[in-house]
C-alpha positions as CSV (number, residue, x, y, z in Angstrom):
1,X,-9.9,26.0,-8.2
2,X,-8.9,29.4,-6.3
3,X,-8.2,27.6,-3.5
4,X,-5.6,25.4,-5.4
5,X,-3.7,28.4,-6.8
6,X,-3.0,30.0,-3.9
7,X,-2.1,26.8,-1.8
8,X,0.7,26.1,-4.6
9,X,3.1,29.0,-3.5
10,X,2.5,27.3,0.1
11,X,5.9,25.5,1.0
12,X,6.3,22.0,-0.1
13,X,5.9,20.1,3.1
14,X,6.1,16.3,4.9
15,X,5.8,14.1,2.1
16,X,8.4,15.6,0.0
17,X,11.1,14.8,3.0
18,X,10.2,11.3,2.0
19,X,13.7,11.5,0.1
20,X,12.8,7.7,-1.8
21,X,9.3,5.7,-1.3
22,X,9.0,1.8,-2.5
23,X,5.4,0.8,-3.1
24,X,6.2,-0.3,0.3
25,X,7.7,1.4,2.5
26,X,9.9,4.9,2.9
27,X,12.8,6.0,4.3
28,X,14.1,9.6,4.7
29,X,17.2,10.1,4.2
30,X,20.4,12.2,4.2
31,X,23.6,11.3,2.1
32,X,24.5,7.7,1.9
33,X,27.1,6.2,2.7
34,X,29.3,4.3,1.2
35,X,28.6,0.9,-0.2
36,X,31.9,-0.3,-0.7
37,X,33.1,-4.7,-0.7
38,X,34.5,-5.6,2.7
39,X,37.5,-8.0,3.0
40,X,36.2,-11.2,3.9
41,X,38.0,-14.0,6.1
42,X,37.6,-17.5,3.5
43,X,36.1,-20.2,4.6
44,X,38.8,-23.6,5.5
45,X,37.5,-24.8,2.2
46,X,39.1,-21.8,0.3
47,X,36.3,-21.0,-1.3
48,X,34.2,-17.5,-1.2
49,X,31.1,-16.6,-2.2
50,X,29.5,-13.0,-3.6
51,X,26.3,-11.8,-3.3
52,X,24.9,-8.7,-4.7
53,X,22.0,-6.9,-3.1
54,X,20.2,-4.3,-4.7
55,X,17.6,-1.6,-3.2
56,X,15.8,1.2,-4.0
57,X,17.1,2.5,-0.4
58,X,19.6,5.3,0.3
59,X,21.1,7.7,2.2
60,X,20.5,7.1,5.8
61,X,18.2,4.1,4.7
62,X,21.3,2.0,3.7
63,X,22.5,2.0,7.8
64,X,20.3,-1.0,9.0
65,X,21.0,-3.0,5.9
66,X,24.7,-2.2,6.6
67,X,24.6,-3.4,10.1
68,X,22.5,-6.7,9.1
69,X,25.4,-7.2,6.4
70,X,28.2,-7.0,8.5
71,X,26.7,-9.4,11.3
72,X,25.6,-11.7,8.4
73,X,29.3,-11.7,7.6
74,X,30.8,-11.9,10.7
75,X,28.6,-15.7,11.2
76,X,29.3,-16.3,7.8
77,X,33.0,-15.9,6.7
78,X,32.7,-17.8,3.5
79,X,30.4,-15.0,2.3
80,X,30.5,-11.7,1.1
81,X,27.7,-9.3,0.2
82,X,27.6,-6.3,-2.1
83,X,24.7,-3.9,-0.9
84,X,23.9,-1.7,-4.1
85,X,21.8,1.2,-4.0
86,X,19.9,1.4,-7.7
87,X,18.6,5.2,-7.6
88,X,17.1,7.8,-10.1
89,X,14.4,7.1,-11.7
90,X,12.4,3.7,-12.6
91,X,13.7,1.6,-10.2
92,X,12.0,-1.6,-11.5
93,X,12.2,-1.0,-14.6
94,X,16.6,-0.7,-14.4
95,X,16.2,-3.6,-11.8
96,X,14.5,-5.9,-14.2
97,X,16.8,-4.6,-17.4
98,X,19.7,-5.5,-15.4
99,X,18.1,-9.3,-14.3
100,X,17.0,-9.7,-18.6
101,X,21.4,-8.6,-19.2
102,X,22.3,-11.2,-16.1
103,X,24.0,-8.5,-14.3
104,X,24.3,-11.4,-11.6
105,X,22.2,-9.7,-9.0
106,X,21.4,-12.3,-6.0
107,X,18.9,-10.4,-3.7
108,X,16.5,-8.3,-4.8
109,X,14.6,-5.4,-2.6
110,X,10.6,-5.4,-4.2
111,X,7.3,-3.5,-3.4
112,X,4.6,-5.8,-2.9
113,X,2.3,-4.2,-6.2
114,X,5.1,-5.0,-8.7
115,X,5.2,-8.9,-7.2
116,X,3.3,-9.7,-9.8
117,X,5.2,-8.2,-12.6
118,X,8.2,-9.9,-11.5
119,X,6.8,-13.2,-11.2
120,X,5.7,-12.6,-14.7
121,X,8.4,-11.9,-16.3
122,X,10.3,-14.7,-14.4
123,X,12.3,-12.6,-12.4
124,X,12.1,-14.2,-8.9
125,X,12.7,-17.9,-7.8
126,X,9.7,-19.5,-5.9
127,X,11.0,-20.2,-1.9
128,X,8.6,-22.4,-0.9
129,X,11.4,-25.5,-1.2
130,X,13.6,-23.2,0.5
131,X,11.7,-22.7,3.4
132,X,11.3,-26.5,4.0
133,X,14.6,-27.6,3.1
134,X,18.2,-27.5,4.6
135,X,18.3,-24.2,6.3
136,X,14.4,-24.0,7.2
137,X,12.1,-20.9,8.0
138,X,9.7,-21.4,10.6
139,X,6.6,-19.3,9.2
140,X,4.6,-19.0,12.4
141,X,7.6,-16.2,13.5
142,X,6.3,-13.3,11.4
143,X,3.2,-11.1,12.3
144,X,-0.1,-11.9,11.0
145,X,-0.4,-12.0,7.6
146,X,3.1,-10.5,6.6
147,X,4.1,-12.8,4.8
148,X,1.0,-13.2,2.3
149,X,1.9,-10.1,0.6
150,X,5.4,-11.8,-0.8
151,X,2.8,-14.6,-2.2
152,X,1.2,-15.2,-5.6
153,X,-0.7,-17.6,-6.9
154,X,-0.3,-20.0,-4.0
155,X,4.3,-19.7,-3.8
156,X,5.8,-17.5,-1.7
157,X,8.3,-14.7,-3.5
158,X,9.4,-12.2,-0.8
159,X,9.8,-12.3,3.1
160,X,8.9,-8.9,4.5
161,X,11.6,-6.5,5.1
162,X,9.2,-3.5,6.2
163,X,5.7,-2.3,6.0
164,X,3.1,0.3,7.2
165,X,-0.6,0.1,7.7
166,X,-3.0,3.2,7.1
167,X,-3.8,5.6,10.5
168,X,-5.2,9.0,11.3
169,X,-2.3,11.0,13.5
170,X,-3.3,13.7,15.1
171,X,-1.9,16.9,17.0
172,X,-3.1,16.7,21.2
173,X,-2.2,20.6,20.9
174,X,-4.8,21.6,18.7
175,X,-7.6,19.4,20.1
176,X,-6.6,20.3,24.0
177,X,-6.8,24.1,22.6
178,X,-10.1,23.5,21.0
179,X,-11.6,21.3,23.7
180,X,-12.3,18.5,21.4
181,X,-12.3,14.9,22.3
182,X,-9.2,12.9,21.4
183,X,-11.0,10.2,18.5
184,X,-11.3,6.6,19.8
185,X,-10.9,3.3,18.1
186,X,-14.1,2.3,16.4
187,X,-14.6,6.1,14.8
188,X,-17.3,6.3,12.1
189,X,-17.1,8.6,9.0
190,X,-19.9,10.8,10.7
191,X,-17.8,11.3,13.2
192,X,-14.4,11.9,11.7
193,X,-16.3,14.8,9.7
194,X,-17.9,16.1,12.7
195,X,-14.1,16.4,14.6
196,X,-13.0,17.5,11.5
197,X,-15.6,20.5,10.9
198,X,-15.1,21.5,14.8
199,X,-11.6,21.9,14.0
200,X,-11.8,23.9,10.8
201,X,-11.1,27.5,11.5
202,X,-10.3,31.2,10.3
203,X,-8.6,31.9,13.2
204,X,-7.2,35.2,12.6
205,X,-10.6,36.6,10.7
206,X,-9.4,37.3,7.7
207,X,-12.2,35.1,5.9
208,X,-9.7,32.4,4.8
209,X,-8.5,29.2,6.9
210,X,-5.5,29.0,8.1
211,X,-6.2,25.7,10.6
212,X,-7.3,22.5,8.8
213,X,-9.4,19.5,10.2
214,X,-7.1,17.3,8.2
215,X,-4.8,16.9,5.6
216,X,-5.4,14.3,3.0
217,X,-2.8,12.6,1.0
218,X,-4.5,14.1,-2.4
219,X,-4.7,11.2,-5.3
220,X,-2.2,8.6,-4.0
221,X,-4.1,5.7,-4.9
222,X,-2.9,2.8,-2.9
223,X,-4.9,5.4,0.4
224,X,-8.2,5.9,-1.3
225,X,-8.3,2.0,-1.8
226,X,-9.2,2.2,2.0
227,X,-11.8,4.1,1.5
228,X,-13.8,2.2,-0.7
229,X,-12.7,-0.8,1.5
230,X,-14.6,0.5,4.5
231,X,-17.2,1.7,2.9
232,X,-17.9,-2.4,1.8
233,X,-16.6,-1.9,-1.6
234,X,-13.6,-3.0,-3.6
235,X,-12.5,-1.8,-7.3
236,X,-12.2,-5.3,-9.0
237,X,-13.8,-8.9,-9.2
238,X,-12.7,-11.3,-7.2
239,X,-11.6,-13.0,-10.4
240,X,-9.7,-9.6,-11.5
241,X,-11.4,-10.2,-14.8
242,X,-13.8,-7.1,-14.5
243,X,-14.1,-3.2,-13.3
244,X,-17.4,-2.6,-13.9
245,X,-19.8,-3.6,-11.3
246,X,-16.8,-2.8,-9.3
247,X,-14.9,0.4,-9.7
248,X,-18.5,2.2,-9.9
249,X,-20.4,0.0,-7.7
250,X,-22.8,2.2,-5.0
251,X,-20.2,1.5,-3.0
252,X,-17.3,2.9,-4.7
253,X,-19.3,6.0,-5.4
254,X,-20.0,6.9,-2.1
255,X,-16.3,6.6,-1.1
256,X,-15.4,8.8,-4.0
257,X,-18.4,11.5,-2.9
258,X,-17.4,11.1,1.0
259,X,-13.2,12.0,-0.2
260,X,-14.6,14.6,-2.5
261,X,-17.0,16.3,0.0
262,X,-14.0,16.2,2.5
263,X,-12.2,18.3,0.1
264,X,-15.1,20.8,-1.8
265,X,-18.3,20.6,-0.1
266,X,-17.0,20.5,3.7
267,X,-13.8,22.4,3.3
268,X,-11.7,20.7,6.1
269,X,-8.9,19.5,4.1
270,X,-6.5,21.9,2.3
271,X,-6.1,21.1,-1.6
272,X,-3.1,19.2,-2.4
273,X,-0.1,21.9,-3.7
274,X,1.4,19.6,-6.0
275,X,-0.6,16.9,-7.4
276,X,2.6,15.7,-9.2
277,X,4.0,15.3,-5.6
278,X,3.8,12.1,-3.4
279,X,0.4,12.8,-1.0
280,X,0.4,16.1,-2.5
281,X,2.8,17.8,-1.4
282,X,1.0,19.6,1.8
283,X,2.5,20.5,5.5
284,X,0.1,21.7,7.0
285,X,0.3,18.9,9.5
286,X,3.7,19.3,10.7
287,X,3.2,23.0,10.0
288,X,0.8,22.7,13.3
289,X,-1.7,23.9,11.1
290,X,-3.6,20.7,10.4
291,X,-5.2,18.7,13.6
292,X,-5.5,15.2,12.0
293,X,-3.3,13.9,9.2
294,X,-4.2,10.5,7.3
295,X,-1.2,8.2,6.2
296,X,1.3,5.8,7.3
297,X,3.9,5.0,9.7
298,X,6.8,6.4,7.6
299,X,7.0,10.1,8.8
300,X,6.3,8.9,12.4
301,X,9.6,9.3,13.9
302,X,10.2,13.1,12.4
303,X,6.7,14.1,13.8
304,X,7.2,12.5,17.7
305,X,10.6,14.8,17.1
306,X,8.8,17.8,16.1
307,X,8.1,21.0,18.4
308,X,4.3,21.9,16.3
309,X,3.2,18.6,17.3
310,X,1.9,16.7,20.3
311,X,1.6,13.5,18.0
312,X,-1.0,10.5,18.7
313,X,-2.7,7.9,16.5
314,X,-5.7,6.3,16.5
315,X,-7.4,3.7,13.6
316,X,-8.7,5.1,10.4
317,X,-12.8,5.2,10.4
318,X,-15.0,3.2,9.6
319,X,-18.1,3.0,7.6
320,X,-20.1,-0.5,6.7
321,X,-16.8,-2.2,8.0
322,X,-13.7,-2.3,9.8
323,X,-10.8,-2.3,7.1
324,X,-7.1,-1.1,6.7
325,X,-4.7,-2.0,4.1
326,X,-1.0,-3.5,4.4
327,X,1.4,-1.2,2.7
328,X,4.9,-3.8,2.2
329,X,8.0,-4.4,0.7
330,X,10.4,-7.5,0.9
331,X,13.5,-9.1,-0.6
332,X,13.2,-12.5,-2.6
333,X,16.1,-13.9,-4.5
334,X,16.8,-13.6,-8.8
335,X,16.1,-16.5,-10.4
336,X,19.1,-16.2,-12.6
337,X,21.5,-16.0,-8.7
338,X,24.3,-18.3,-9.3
339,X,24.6,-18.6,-5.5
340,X,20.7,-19.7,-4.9
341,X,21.7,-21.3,-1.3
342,X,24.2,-18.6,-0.1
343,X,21.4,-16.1,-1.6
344,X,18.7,-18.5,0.9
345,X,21.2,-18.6,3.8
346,X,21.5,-14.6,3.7
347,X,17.9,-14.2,2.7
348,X,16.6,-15.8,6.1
349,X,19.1,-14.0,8.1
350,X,17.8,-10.5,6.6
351,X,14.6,-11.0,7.2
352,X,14.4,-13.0,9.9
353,X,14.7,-12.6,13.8
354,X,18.3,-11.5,13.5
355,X,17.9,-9.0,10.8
356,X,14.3,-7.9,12.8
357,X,16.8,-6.7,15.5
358,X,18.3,-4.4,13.4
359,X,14.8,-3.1,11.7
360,X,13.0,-2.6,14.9
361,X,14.8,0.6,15.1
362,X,13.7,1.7,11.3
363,X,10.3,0.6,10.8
364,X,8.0,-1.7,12.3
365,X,9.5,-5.5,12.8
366,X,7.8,-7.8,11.3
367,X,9.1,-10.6,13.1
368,X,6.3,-11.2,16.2
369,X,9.0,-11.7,19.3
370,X,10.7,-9.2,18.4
371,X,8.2,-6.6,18.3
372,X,6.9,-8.2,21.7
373,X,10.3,-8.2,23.3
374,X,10.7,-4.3,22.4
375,X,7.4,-3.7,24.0
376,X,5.8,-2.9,20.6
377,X,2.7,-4.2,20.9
378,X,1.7,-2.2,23.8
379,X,3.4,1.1,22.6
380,X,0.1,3.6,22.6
381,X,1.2,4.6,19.1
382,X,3.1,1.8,17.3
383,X,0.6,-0.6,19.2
384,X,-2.3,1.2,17.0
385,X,-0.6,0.4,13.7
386,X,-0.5,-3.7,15.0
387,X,-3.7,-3.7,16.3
388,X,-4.2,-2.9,12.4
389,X,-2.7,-6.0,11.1
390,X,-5.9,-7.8,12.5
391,X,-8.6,-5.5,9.7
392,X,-6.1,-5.7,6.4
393,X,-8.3,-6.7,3.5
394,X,-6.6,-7.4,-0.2
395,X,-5.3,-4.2,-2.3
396,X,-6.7,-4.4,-5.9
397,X,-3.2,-5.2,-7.2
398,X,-3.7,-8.9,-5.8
399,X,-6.3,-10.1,-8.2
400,X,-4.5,-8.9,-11.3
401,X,-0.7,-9.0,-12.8
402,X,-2.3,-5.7,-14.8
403,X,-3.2,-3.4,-12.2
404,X,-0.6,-0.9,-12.8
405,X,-1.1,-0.5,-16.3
406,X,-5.2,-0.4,-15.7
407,X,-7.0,1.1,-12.4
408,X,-4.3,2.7,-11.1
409,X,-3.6,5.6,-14.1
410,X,-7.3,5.1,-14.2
411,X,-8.0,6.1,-10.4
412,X,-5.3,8.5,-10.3
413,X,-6.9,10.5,-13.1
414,X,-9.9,10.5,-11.2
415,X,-9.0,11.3,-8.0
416,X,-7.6,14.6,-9.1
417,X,-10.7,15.4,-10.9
418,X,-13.1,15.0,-8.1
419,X,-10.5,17.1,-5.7
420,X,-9.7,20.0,-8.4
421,X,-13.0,20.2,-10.0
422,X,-15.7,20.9,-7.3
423,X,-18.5,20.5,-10.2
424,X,-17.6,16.8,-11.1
425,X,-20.8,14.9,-11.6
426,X,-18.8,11.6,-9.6
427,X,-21.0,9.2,-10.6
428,X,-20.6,9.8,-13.9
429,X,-16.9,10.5,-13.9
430,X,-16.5,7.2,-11.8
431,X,-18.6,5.1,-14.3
432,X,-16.3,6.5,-17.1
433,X,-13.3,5.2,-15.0
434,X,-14.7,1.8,-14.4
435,X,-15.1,1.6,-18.2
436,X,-11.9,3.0,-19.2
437,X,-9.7,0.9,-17.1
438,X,-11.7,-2.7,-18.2
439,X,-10.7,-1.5,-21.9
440,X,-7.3,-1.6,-20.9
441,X,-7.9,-4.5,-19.0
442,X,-9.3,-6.3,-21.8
443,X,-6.5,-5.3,-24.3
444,X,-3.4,-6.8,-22.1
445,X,-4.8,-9.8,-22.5
């Protein structure tokens, strides 16, 4: 607990320059710009259609959907689209009010964990017809399984406007100046420790550390869910009708001691400064003060720009099995869109091989040629996060519409206990988790 009171007058750090975060995907960003209607040439029929478009982007983040826009309209003279950035606070929960007034929203920007509350409260229109129909979709154009997460129960919701899988960065600087062996694909937890413990110091002898093995992204939840995935476990039944068995199964537990150790018992992870902070707020990473960092792609291009760091990436670790998760966000259209085939004719362009020209300069294109033509595949770093694609397992949110509202509070809770209080007995804290979060569970029914 020492240690967490004097890391919190530490500066805030990496994660808090992610200006706006999607269960997705993130996107720093600096003032936007403006979002104003264009003038649009009418078709020879006279007629004109609007679409709106919201997103929880800004700032900078707006550009590429800007650029997609106005090459959308340029094809398509007959229509004209409104990009609108919803900020503050709640995004969903203003972007669902304004679908229940008819607020005549068209396109809508969604994480993949709140697909399900959307479909549930009959929020999206199903595409499947769409894709098949007058202005077709071929499938087989999109990376492996990207476009599963814009699925539930057996229709497809969302095509994939970005995503990020789950790697370890590290710093060349620190491990060339310590003599320590760059990590290799195929890493085991005993291993990860053991480079993580080499490059643990007090370097200046003051009986404090002040250079970390690694900085851990403190209790974001959707990251620990890989741990339990490697270590052969996951936090719900396949049915999603249970969390015991589950949440506290040996499995589970021993991902939840491993993340704890790396924290109290080991040492080679700096406590998080803000806990109310997305990953916790810590820099030590881009400080140059951490070796290894574990996250996704999102603050990628800030850290290949920045002087501390010599960046690389490798895959996470492993334990019982090779596992990553797909962190994604996509656009579907309202259900309620008076314009459902303009909506489909702009949808397909956004997200498809023309709009992947524009977002291979953003994020990671999820359209295959495209990241093939750009050489992506074979990029020593962005090649790492594809090579992921091939080990994503299911996140806990796709076996249950009531995730949100059961293991994540549930998880989060207890990740911050096991990392603030050293003297956590875990398998009983985890077993009290498991039971709390079926109760909830079993009263949303």
């Amino acid at each position: 607990m020492d240690r967490l009171k004097r890391n919190i007058s530490k500066a805030v750090g990496l994660f808090l320059t992610l200006l706006f975060i999607l269960p997705g995907c993130g996107v720093v960003a600096p003032e936007p710009p403006p979002t104003q209607s264009k003038t649009v040439t009418q078709s020879s029929s006279g007629e004109q259609i609007t679409l709106r478009v919201a997103t929880g982007d800004s700032g900078a983040g707006l550009i590429p959907h800007q650029r997609i826009i106005d090459q959308f309209e340029a094809e398509n003279p007959d229509i004209v689209i409104e990009l609108e950035s919803i900020g503050g606070g709640d995004y969903y929960g203003r972007l669902l009010t304004a679908i229940r007034a008819d607020e005549g929203f068209d396109i809508l920007h969604i994480g993949d964990d709140a697909l399900p509350r959307f479909v549930e409260q009959n929020a999206l229109l199903p595409l499947d017809e769409f894709m098949d129909g007058l202005y077709p979709l071929d499938r087989q154009i999109y990376l492996p399984g990207l476009l599963e997460p814009g699925q539930w129960q057996g229709q497809q919701y969302l095509l994939p406007k970005d995503y990020s899988l789950l790697a370890i960065y590290y710093n060349k600087k620190i491990f060339d100046e310590q003599q320590v062996p760059y990590p290799q694909a195929g890493w085991t937890w005993a291993e990860f420790l053991a480079t993580a413990q080499a490059l643990t110091q007090d370097t200046d002898g003051d009986g404090q550390t002040d250079r970390w093995g690694v900085q851990l992204p403190a209790s974001w939840t959707t990251g620990f869910e890989y741990w339990v995935a490697t270590a052969g476990g996951q936090l719900i039944s396949p049915d999603g009708q249970a969390f015991e068995g589950y949440f506290d199964s040996p499995e589970a537990v021993n991902a939840f001691q491993f993340y704890a150790d790396l924290y109290n018992r080991y040492q080679v992870a700096p406590l998080p400064v803000d806990l109310t902070a997305f990953g916790g707020g810590n820099s030590e990473f881009q400080d140059g003060r951490a070796a290894m960092l574990f996250f996704g792609r999102w603050p990628q291009t800030s850290l290949l720009e920045n002087p501390n760091v010599e960046l690389a990436v490798v895959s996470p670790p492993q334990s019982e099995r090779q596992a990553n998760l797909l962190i994604w966000s996509g656009f579907g259209i309202a259900r309620n869109s008076p314009h459902q085939e303009a909506a489909w004719r702009f949808l397909r362009f956004y997200t498809g091989q023309q709009g992947a020209e524009v977002w291979k300069d953003w994020a990671l294109p999820a359209v295959q040629p495209v990241a093939e033509a750009a050489g992506l595949t074979a990029d020593p770093i962005d090649g790492v996060w594809l090579a992921e694609l091939d080990h994503v397992v299911p996140r806990g949110y796709t076996y249950t519409a009531h995730w949100e509202s059961t293991a994540e509070p549930a998880l989060r809770r207890l990740l911050e206990q096991i990392i603030i209080d050293p003297q956590t007995d875990i398998p009983k804290a985890v077993s009290a988790a498991a039971r709390l979060a079926e109760a909830q569970l079993n009263d949303g029914r």
